[in-house]
C-alpha positions in Angstrom: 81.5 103.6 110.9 84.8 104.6 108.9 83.5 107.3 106.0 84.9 105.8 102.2 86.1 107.6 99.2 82.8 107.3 97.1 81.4 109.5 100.3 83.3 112.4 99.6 81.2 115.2 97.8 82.8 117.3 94.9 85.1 119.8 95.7 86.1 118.5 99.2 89.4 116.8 100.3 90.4 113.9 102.5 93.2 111.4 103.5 93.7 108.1 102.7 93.2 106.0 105.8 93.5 102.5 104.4 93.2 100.6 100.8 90.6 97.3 100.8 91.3 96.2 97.4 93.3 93.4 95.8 95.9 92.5 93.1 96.5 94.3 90.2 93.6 97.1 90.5 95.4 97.9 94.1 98.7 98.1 93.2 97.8 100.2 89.8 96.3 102.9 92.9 99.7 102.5 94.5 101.4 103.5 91.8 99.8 106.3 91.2 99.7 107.8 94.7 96.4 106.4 96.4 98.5 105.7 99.7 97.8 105.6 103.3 98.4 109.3 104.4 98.0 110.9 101.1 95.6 113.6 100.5 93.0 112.9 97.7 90.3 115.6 96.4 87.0 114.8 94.6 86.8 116.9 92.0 83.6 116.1 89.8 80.7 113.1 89.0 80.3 112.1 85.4 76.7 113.1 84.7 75.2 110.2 85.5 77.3 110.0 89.0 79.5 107.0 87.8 82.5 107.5 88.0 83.9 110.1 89.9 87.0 112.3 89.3 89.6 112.5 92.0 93.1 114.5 92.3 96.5 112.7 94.4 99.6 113.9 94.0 99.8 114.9 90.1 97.4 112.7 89.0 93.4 112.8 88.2 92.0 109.6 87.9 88.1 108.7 87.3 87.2 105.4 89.8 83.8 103.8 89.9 81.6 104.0 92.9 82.4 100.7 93.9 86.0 100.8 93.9 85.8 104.2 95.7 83.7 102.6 98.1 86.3 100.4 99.3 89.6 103.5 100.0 88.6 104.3 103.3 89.5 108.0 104.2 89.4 110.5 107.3 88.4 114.3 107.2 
């Protein structure tokens, strides 16, 4: 079973493996660097544990749970 973004604790890294999410909201991920191959960090939860902070490239960006849940990654 392939191991998905939401998965990763804080303060560990990963790479992008492959992207399962459509239109607008995938392409917006694009742009900002959340690519096959490209390294992505957690960095913190909110304090409730929705949504989660992550680091690509130059940007942090805060995705829900269950958009994480469908960028699969690879240690």
């Amino acid at each position: 079973m392939a191991r998905t973004l939401a998965q990763l604790p804080a303060g560990q890294s990963a790479r992008i493996t492959a992207l399962y999410l459509d239109g607008a909201k995938r392409a917006r991920l694009q742009e900002l660097g959340f690519l096959p191959g490209s390294e992505v960090t957690a960095l913190r939860e909110s304090p409730f544990g929705d949504p989660v902070a992550y680091a690509v490239l130059d940007t942090v960006i805060a995705l829900r749970r269950s958009d994480a849940a469908r960028i699969e990654i690879e240690s």
